[in-house]
N, CA, C and O of each residue as an XYZ file, in Angstrom:
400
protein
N      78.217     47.942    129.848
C      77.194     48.952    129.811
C      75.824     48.350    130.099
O      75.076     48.958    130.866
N      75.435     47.196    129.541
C      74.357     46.236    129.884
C      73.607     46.158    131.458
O      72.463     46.230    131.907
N      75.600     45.885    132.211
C      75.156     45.922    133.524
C      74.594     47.152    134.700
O      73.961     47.130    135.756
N      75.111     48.000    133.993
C      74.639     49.168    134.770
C      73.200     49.684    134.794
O      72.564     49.757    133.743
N      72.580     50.104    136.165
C      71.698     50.772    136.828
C      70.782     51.729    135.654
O      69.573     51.751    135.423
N      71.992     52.528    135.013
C      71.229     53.921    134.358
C      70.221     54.950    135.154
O      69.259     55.511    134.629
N      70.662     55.096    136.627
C      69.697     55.857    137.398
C      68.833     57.320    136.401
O      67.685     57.764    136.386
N      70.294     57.717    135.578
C      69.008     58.736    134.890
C      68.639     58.835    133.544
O      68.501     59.803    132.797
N      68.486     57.413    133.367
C      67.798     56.630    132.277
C      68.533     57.216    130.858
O      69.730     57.335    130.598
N      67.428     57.507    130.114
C      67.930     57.961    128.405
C      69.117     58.230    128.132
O      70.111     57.737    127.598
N      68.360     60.183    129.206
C      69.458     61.293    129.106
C      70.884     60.746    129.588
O      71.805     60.730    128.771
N      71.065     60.342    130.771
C      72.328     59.689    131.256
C      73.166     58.786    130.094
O      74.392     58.874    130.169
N      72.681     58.032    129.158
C      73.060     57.457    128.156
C      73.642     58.131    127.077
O      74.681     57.963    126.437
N      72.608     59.032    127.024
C      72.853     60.482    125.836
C      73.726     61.333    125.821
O      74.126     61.818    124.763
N      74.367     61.809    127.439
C      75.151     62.789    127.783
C      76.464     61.592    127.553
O      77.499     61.921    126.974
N      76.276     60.375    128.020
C      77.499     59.435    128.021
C      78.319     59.527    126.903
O      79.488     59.891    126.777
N      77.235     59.007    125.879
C      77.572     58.541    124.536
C      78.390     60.370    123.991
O      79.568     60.478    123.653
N      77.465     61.469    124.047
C      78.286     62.846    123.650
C      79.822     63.232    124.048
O      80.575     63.838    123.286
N      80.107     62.866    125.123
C      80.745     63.466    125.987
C      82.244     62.445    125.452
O      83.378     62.810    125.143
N      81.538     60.895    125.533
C      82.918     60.076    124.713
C      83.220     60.306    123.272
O      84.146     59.688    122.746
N      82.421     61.243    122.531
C      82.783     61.359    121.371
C      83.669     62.362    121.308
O      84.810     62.311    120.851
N      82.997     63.459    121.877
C      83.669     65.069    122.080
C      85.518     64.818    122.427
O      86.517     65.230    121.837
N      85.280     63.700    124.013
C      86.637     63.685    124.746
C      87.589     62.572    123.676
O      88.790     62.814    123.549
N      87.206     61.821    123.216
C      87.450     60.581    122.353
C      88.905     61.283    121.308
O      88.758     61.925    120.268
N      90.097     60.960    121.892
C      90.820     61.846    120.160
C      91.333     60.507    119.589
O      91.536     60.710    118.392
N      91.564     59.527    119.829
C      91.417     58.120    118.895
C      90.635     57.780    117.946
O      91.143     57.098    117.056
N      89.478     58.062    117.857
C      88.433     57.492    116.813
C      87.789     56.240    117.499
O      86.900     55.702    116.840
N      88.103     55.665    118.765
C      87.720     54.351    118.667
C      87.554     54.527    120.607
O      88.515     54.866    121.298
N      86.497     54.292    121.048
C      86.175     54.216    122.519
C      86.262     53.226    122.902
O      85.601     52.271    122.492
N      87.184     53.184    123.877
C      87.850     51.986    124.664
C      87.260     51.879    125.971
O      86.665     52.829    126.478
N      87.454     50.307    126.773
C      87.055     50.504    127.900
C      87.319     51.489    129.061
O      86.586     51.858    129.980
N      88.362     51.745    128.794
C      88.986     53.058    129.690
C      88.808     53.895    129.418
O      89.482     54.692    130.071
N      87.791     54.659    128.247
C      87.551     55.819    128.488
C      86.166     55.929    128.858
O      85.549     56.909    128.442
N      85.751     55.325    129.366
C      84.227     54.704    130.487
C      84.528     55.429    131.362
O      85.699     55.805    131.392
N      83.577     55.902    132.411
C      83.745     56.421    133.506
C      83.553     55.358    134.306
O      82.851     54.374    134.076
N      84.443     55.683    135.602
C      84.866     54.538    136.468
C      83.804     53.520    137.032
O      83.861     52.319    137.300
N      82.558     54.721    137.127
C      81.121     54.049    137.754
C      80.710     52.786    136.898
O      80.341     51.668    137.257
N      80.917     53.392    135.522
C      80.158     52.260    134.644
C      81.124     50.956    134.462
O      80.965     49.813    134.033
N      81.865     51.473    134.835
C      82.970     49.622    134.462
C      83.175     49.384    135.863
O      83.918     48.418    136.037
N      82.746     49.970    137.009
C      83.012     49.447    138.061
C      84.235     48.540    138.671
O      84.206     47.597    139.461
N      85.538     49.319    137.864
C      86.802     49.155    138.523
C      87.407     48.812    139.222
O      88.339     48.011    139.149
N      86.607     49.853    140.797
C      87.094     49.635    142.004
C      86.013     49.396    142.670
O      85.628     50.381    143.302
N      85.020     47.960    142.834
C      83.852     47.806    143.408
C      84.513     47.884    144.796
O      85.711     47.697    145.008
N      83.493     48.213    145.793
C      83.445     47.933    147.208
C      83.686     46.126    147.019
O      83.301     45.181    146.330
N      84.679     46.485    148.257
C      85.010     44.967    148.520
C      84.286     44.104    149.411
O      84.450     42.899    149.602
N      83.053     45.290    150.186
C      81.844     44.503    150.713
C      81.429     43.253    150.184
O      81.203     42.307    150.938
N      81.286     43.151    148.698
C      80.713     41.526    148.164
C      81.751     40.650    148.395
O      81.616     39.442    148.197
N      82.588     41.055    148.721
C      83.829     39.690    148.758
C      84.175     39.099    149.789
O      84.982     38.174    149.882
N      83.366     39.790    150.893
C      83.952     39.865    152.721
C      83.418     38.789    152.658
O      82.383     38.658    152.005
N      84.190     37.392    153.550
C      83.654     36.127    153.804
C      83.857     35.160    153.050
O      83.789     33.991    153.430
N      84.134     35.522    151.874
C      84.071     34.718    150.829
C      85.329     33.984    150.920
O      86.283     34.496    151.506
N      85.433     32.532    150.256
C      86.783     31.966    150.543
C      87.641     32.134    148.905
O      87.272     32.091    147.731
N      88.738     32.307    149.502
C      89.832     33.038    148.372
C      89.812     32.795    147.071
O      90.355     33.562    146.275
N      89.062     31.486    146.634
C      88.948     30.791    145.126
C      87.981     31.919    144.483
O      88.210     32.723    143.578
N      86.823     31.699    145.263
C      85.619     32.864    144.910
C      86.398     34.275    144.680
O      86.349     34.937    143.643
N      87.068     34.575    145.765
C      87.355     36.508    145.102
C      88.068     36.086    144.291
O      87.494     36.347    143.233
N      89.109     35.513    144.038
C      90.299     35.202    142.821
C      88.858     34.802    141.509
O      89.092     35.526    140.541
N      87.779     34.083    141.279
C      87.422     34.064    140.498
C      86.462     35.215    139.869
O      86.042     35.246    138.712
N      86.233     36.083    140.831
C      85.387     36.974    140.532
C      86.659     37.922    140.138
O      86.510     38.443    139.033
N      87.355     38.114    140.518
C      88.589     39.378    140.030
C      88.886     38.927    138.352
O      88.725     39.656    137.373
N      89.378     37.458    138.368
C      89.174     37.138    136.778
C      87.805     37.317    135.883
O      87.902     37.578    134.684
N      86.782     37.195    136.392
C      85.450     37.638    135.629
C      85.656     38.632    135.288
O      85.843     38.877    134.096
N      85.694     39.616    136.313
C      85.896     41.041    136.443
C      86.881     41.315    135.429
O      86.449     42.294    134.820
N      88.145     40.905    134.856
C      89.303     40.961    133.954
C      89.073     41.011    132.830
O      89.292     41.927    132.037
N      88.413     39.600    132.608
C      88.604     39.441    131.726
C      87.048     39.459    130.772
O      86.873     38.801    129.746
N      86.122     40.295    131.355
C      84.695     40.916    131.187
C      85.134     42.309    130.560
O      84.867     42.663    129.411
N      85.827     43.019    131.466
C      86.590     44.297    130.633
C      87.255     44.164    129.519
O      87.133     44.953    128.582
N      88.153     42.981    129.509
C      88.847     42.752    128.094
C      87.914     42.207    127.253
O      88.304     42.206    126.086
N      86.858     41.758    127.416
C      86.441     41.458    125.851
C      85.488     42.713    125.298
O      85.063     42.841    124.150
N      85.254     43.676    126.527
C      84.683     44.771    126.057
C      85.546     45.664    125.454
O      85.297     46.277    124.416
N      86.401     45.726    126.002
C      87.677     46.461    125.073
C      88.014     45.891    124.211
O      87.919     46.648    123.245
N      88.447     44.789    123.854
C      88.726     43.887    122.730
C      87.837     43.721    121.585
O      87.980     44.230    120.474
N      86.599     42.701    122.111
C      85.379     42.625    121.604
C      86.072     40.921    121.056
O      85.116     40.279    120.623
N      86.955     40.359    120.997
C      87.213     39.236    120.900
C      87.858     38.151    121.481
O      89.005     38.494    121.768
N      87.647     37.055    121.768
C      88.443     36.372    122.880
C      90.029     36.308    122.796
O      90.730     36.167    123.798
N      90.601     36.444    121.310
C      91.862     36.501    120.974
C      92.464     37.641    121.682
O      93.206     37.588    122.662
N      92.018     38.743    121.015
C      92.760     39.906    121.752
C      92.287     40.743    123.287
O      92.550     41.718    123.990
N      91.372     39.502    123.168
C      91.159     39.642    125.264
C      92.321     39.317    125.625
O      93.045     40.113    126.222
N      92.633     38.281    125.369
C      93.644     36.830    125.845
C      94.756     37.680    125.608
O      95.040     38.117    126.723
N      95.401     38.071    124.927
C      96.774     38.697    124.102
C      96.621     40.173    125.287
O      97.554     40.789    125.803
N      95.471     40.364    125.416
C      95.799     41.809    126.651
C      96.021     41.296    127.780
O      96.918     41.863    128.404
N      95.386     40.149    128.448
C      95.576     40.049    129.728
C      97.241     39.000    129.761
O      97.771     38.826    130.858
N      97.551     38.715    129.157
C      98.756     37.553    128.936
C      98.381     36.464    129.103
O      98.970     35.799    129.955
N      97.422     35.947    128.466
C      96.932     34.423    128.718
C      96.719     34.036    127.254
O      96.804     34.855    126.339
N      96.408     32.605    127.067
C      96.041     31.679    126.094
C      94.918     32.369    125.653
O      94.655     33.391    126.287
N      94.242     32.095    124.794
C      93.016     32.233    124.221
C      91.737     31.051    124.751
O      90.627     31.092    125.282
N      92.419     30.324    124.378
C      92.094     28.977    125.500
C      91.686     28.436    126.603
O      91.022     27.452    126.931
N      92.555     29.810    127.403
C      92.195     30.026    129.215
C      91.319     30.758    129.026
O      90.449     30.571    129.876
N      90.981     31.779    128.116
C      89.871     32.552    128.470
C      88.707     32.163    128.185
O      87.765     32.684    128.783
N      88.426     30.963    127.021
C      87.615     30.232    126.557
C      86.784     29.646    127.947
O      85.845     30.160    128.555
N      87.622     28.171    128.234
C      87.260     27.806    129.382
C      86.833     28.422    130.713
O      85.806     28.109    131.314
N      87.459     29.058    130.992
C      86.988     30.098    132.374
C      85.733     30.627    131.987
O      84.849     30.556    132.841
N      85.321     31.375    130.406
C      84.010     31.164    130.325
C      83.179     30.335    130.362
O      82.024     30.501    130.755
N      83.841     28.958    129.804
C      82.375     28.106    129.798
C      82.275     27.387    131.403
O      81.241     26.962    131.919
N      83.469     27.389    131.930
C      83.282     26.981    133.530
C      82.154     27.994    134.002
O      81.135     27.577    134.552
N      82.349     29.170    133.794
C      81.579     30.040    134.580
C      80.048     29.577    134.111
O      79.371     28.882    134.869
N      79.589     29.970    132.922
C      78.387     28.983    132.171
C      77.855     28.082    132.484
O      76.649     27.945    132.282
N      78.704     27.056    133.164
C      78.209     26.112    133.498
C      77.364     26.092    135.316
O      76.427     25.529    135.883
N      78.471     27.124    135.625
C      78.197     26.941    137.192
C      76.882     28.079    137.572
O      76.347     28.089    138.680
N      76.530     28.910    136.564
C      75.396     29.934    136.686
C      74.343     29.077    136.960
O      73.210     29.526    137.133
């Protein structure tokens, strides 16, 4: 949510936040019940054109495993959703950390 635009600022936030409560019958808002814009799902694959295959493979894992800790909210049960170590997800963060 951080990353997004908010083109219509507040209200856009306001109607967000209503609308996941109203539609919400869990008690608990998950990444998937985001609208597609804001988790940006299915980005245009424009940023990836050119790029050599390590780069999109690492950005698709950012992309992964960025959603799972928003859904999760912890590296454990990031890790336990995507089928990986806890461990792998550790590192792949601090690799990324390092290389910013």
């Amino acid at each position: 949510m951080c990353d997004y635009d908010w083109p219509g600022n507040i209200r856009e936030l306001i109607n967000l936040v209503e609308r996941l409560v109203v539609t919400n019958q869990t008690g608990t808002v998950e990444a998937l019940d985001m609208p597609e814009e804001l988790l940006d799902l299915n980005p245009p694959n424009t940023s990836d054109t050119g790029l050599p295959l390590r780069k999109v493979l690492e950005n698709a894992e950012r992309s992964a495993i960025r959603a799972a800790l928003i859904a999760h909210k912890t590296t454990r049960l990031a890790a336990k959703a995507l089928g990986v170590s806890q461990a792998t997800v550790v590192q792949k963060m601090k690799r990324w950390e390092q290389s910013d």
